[in-house]
Biopython code that builds the backbone (N, CA, C, O; Angstrom):
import numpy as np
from Bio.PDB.StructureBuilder import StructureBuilder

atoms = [
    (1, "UNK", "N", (-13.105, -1.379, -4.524)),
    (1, "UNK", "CA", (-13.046, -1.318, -3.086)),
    (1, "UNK", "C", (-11.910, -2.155, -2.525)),
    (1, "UNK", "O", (-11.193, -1.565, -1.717)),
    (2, "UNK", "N", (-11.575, -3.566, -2.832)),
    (2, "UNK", "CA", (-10.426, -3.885, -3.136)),
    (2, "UNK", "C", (-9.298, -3.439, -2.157)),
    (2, "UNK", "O", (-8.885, -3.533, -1.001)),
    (3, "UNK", "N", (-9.043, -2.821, -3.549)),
    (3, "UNK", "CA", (-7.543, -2.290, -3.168)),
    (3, "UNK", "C", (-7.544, -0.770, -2.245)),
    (3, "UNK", "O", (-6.483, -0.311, -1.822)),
    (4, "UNK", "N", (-8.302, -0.376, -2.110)),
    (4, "UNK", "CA", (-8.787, 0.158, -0.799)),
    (4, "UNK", "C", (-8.874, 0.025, 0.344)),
    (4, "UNK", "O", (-8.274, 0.742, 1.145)),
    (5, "UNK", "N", (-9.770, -1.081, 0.712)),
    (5, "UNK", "CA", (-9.139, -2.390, 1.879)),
    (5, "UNK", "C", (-8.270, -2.155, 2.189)),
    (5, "UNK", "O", (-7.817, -1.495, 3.123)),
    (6, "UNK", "N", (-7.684, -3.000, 0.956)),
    (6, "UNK", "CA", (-6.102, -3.714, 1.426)),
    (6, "UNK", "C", (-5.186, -2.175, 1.697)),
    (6, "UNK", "O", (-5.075, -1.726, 2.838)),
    (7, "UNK", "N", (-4.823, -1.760, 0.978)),
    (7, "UNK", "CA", (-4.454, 0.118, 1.827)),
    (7, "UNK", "C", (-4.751, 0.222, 3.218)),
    (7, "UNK", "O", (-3.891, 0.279, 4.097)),
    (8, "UNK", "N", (-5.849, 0.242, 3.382)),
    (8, "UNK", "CA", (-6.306, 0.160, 4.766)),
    (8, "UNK", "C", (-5.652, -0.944, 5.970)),
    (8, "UNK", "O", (-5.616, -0.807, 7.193)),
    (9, "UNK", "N", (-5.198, -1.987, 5.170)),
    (9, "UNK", "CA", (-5.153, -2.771, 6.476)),
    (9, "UNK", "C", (-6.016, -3.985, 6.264)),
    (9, "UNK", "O", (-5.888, -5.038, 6.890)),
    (10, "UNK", "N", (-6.648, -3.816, 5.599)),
    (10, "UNK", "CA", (-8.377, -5.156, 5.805)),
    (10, "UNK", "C", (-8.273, -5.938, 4.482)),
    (10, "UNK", "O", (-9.001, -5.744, 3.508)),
    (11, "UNK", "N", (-7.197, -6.922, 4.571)),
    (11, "UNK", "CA", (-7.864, -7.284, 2.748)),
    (11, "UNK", "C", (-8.982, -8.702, 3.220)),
    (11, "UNK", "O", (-9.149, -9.563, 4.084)),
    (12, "UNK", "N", (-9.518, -8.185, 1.984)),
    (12, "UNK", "CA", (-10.951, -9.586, 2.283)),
    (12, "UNK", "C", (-10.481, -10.778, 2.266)),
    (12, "UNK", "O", (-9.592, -11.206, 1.530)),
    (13, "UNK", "N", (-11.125, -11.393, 3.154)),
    (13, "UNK", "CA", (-11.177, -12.941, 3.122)),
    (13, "UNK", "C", (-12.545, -14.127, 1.899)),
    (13, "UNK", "O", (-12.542, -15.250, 1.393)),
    (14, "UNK", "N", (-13.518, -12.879, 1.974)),
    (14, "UNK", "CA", (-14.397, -13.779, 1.113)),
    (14, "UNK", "C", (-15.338, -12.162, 0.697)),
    (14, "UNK", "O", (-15.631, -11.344, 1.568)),
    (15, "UNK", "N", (-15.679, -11.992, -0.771)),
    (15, "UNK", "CA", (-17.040, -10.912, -1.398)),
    (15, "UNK", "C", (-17.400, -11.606, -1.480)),
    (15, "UNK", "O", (-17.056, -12.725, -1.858)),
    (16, "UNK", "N", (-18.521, -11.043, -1.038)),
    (16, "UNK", "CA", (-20.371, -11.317, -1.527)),
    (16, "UNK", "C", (-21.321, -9.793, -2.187)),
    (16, "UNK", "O", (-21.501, -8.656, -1.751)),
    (17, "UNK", "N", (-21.692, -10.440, -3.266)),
    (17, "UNK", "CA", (-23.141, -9.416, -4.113)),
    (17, "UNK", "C", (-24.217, -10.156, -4.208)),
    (17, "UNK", "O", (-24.173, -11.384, -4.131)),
    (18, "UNK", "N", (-25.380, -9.428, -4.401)),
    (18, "UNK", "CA", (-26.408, -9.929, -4.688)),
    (18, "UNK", "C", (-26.579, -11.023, -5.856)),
    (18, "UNK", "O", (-25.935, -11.045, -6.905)),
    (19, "UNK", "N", (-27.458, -11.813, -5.509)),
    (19, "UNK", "CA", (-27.724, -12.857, -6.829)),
    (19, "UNK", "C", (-28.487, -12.639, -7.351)),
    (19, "UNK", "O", (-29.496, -12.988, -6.738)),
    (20, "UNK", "N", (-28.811, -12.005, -8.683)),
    (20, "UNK", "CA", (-30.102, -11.559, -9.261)),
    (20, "UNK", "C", (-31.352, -12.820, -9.519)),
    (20, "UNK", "O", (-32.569, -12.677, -9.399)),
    (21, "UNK", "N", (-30.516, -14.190, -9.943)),
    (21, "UNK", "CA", (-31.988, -14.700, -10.344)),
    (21, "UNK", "C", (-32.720, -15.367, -9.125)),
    (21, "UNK", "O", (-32.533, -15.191, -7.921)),
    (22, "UNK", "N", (-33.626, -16.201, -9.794)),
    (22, "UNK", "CA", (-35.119, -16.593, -9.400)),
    (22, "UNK", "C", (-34.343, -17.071, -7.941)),
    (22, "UNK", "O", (-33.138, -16.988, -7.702)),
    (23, "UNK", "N", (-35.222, -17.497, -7.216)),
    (23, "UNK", "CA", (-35.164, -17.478, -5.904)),
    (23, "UNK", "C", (-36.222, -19.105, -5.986)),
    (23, "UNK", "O", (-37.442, -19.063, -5.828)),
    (24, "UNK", "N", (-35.477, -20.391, -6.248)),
    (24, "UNK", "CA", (-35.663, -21.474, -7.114)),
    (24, "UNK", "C", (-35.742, -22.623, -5.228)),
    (24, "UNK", "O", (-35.894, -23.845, -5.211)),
    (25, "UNK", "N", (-35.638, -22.022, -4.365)),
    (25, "UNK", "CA", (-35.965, -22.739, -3.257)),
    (25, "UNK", "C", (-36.572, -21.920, -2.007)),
    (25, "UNK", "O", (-35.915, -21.159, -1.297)),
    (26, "UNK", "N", (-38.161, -22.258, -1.843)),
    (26, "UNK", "CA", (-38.625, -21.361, -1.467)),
    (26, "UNK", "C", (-38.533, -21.264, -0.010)),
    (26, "UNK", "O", (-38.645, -20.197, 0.592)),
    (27, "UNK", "N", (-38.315, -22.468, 0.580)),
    (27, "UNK", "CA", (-37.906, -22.498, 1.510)),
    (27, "UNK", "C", (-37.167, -21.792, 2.508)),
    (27, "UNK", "O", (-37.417, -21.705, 3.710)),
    (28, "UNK", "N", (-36.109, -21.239, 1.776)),
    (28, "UNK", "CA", (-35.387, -20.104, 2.148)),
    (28, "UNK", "C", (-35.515, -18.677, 1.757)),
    (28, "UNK", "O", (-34.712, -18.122, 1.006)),
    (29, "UNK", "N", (-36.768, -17.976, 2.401)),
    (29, "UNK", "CA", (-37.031, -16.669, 2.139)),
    (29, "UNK", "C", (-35.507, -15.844, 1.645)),
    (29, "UNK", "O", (-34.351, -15.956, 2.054)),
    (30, "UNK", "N", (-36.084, -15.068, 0.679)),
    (30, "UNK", "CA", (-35.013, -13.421, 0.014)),
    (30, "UNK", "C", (-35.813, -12.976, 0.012)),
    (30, "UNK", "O", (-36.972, -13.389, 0.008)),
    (31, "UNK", "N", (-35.124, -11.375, 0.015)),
    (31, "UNK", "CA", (-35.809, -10.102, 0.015)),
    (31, "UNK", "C", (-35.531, -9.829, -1.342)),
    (31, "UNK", "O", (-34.338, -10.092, -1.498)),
    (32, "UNK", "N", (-35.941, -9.502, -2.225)),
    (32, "UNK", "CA", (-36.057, -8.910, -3.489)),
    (32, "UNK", "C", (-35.998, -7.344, -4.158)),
    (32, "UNK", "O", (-36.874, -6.498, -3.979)),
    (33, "UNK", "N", (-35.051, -7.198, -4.780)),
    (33, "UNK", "CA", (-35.002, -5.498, -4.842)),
    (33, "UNK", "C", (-34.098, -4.527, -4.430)),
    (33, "UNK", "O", (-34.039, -3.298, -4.450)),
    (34, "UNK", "N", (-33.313, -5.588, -3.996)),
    (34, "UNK", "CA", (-32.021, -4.789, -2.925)),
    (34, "UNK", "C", (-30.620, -5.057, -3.614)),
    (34, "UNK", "O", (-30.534, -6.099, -4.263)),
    (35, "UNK", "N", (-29.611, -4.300, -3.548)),
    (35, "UNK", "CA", (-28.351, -4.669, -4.345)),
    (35, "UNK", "C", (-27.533, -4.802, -2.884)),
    (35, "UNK", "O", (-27.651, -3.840, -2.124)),
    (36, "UNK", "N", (-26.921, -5.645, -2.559)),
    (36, "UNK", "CA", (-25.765, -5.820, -1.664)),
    (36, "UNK", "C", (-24.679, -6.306, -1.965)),
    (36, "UNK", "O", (-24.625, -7.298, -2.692)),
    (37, "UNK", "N", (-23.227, -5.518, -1.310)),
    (37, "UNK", "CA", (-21.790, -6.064, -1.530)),
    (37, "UNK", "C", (-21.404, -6.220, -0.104)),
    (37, "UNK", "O", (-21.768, -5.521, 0.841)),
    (38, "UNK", "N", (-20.599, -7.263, -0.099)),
    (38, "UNK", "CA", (-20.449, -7.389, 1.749)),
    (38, "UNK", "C", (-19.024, -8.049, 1.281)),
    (38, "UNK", "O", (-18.508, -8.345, 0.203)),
    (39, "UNK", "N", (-18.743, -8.106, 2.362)),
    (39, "UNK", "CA", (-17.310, -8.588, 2.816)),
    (39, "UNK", "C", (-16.975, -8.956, 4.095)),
    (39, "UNK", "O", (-17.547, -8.468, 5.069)),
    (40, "UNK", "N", (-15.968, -9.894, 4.195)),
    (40, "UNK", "CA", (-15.738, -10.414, 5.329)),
    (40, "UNK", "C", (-14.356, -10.202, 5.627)),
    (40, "UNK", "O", (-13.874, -10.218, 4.494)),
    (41, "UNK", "N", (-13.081, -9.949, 6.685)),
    (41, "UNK", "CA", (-12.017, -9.531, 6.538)),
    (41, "UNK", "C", (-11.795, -10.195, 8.453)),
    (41, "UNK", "O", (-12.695, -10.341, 9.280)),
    (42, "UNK", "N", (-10.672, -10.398, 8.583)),
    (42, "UNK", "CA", (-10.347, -11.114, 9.654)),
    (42, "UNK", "C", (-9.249, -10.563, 10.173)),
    (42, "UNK", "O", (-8.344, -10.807, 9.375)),
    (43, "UNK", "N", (-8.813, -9.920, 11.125)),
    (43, "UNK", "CA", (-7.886, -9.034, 12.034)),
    (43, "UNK", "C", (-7.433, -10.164, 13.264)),
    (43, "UNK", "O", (-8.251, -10.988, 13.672)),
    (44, "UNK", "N", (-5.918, -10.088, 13.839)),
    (44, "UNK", "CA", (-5.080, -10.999, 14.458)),
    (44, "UNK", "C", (-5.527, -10.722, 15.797)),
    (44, "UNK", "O", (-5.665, -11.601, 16.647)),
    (45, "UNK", "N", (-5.801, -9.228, 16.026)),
    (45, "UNK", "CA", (-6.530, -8.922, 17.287)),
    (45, "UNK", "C", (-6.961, -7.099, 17.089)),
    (45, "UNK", "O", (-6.688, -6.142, 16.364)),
    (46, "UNK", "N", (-8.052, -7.566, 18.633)),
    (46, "UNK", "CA", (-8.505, -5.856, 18.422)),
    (46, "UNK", "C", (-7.970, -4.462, 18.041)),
    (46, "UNK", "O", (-8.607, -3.479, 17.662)),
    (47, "UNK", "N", (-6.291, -4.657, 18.285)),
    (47, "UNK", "CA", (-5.587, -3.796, 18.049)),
    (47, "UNK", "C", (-5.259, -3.448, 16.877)),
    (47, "UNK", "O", (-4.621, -2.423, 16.638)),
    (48, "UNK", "N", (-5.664, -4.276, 16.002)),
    (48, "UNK", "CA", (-5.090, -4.093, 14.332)),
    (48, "UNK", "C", (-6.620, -3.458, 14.119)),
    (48, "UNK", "O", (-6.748, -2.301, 13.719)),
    (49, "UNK", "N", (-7.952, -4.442, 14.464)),
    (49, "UNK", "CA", (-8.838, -3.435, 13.436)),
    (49, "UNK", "C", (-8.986, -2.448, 14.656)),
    (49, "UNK", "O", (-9.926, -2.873, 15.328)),
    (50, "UNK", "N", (-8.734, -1.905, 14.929)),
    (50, "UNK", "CA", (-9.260, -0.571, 16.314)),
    (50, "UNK", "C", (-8.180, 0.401, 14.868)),
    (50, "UNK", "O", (-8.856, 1.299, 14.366)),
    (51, "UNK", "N", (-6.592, 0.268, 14.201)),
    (51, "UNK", "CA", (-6.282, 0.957, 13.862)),
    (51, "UNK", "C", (-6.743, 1.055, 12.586)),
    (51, "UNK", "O", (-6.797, 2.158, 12.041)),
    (52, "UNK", "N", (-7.235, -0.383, 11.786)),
    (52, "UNK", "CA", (-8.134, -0.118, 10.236)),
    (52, "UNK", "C", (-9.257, 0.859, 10.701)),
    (52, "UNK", "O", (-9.402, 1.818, 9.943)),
    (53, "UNK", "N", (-9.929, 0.828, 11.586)),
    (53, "UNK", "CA", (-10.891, 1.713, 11.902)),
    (53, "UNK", "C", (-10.351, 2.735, 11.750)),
    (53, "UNK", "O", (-10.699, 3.496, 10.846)),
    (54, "UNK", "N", (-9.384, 3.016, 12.573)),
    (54, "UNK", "CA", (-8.668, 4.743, 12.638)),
    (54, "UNK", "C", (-8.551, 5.019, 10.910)),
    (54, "UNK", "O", (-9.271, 5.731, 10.209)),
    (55, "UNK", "N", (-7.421, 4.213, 10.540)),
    (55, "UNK", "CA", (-6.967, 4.634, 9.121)),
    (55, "UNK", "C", (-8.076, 4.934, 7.551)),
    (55, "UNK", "O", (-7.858, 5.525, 6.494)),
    (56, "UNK", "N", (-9.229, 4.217, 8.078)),
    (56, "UNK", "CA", (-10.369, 4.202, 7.387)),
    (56, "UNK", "C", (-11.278, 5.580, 7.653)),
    (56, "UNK", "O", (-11.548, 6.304, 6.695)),
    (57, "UNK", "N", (-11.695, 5.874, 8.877)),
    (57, "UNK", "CA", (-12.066, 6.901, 9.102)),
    (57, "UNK", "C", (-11.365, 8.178, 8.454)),
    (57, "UNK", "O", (-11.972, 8.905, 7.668)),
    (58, "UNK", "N", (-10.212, 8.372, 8.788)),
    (58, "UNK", "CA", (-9.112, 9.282, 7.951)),
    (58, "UNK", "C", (-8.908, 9.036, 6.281)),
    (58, "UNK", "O", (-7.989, 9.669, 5.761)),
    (59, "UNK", "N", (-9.570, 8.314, 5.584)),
    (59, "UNK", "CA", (-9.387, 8.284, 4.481)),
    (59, "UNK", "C", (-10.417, 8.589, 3.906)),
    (59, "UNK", "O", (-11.594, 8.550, 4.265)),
    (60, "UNK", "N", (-9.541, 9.153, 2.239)),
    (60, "UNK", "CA", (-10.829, 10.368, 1.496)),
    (60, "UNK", "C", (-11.226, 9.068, 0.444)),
    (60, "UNK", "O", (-12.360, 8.802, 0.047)),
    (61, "UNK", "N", (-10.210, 8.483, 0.178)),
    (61, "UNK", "CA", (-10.125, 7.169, -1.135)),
    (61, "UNK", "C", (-11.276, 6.272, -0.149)),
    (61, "UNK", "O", (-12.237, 5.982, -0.862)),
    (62, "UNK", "N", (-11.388, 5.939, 0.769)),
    (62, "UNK", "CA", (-12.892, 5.061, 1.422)),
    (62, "UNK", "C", (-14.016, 5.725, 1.010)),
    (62, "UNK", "O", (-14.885, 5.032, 0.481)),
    (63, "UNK", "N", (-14.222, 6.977, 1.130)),
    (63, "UNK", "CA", (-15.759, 7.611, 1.425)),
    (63, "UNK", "C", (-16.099, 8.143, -0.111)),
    (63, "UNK", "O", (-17.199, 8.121, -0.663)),
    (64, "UNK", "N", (-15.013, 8.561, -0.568)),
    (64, "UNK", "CA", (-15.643, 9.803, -1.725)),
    (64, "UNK", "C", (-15.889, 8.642, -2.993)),
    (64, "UNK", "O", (-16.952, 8.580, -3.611)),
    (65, "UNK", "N", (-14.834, 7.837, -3.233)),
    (65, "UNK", "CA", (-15.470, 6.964, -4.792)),
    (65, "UNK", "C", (-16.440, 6.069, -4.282)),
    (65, "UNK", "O", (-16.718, 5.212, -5.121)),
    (66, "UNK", "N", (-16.951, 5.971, -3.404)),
    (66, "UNK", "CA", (-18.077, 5.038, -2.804)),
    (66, "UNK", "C", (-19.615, 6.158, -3.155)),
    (66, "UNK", "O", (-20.435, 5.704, -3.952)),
    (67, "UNK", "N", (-19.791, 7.063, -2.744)),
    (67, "UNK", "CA", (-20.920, 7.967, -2.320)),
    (67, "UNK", "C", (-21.526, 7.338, -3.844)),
    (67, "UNK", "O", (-22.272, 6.358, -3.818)),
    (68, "UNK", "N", (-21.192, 7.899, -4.980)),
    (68, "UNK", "CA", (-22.132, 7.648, -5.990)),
    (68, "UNK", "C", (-23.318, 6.281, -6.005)),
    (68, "UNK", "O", (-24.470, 5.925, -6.255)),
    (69, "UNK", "N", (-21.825, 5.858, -5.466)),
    (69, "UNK", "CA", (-22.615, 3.672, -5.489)),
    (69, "UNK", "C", (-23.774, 3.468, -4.023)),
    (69, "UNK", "O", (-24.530, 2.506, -3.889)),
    (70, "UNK", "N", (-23.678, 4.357, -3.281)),
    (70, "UNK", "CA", (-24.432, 3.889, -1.852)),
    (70, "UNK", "C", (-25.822, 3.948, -1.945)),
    (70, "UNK", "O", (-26.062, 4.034, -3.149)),
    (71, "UNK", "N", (-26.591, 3.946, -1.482)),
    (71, "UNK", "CA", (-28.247, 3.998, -1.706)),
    (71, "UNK", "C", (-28.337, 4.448, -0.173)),
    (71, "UNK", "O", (-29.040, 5.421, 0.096)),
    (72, "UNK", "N", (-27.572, 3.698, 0.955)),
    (72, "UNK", "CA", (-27.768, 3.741, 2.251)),
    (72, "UNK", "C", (-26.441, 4.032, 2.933)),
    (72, "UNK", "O", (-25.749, 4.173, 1.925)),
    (73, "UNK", "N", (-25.724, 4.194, 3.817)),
    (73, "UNK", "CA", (-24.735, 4.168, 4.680)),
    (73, "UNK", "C", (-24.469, 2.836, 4.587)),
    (73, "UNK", "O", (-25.285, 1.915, 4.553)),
    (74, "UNK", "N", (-22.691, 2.762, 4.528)),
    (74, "UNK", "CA", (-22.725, 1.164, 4.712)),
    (74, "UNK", "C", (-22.406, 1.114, 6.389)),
    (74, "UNK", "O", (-21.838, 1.918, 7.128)),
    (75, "UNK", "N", (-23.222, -0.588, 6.708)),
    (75, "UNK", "CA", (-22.985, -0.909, 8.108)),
    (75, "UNK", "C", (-21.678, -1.552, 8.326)),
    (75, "UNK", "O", (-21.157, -2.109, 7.360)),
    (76, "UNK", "N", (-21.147, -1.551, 9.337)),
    (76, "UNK", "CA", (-19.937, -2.318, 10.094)),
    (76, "UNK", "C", (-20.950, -3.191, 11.198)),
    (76, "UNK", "O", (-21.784, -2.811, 12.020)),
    (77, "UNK", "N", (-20.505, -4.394, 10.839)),
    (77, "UNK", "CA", (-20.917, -5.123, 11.954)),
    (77, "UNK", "C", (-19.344, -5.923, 12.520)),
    (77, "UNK", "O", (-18.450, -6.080, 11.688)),
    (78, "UNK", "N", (-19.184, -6.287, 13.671)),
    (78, "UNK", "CA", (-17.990, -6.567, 14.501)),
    (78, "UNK", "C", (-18.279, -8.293, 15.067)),
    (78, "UNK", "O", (-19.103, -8.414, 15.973)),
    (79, "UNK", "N", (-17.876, -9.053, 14.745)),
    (79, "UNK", "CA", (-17.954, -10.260, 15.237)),
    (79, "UNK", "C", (-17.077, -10.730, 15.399)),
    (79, "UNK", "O", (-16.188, -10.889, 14.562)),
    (80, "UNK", "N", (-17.076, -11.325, 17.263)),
    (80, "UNK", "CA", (-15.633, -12.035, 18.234)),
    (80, "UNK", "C", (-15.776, -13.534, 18.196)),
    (80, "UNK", "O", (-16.922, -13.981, 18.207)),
    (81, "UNK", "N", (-14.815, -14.319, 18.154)),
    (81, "UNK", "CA", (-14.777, -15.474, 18.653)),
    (81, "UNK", "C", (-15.760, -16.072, 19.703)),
    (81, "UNK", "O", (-16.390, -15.110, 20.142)),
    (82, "UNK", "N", (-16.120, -17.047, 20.218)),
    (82, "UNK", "CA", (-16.965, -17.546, 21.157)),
    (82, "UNK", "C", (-15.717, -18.248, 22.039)),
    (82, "UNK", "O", (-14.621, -18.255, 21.479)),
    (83, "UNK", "N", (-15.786, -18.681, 23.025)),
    (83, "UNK", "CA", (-15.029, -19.389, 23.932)),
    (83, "UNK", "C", (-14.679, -20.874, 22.861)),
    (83, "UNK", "O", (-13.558, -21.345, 22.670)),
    (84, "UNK", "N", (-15.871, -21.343, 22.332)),
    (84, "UNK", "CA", (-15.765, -22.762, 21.476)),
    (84, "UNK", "C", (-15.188, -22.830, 20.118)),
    (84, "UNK", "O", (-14.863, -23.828, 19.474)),
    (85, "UNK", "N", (-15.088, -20.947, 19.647)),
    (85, "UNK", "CA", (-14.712, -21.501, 18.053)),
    (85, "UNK", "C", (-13.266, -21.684, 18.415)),
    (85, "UNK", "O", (-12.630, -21.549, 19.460)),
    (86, "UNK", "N", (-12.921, -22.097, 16.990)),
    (86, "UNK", "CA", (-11.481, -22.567, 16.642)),
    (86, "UNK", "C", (-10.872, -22.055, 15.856)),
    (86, "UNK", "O", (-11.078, -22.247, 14.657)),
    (87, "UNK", "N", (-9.594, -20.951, 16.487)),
    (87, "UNK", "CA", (-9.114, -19.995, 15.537)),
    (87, "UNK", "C", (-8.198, -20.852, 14.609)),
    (87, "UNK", "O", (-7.600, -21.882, 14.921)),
    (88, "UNK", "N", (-8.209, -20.225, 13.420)),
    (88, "UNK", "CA", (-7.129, -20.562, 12.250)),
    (88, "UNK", "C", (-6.440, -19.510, 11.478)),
    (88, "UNK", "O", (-5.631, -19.818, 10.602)),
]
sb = StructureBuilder()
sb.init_structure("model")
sb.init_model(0)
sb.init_chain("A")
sb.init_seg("    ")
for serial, (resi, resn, name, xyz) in enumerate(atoms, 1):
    if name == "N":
        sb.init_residue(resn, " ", resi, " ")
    sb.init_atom(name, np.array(xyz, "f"), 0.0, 1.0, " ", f" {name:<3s}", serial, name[0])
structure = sb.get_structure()
């Protein structure tokens, strides 16, 4: 997925997958049973990901080597700055 991204426009800033073992602090509820890959990717402004969006949508290399691996649709979630954070 990778180098897919990065094609796109979006290279990651940080992956995340699931952690298979024990769940050794209970304190902090997991859900169990689920496989997740996530990613995080950081755009200079709306105008760059408004066009990863475009260029992603239009691409066959995003959707088609993914389908085998999906169980669900993957989500996009969109998160802005607050007035207080501190861009870097």
């Amino acid at each position: 997925m990778r180098p897919v991204l990065e094609e796109l426009g979006a290279t990651p800033r940080a992956l995340f997958q699931t952690e298979s073992a024990e769940n050794t602090f209970p304190a902090l509820p997991v859900r169990g049973g689920e496989q997740v890959f996530a990613w995080l990717t950081v755009f200079p402004d709306a105008g760059q990901h408004r066009e990863h969006l475009r260029r992603r949508a239009a691409s066959k290399a995003w959707v088609e080597p993914l389908q085998p691996w999906l169980h669900a649709p993957p989500e996009h979630l969109t998160l802005s700055p607050t007035a207080r954070s501190e861009l870097r």
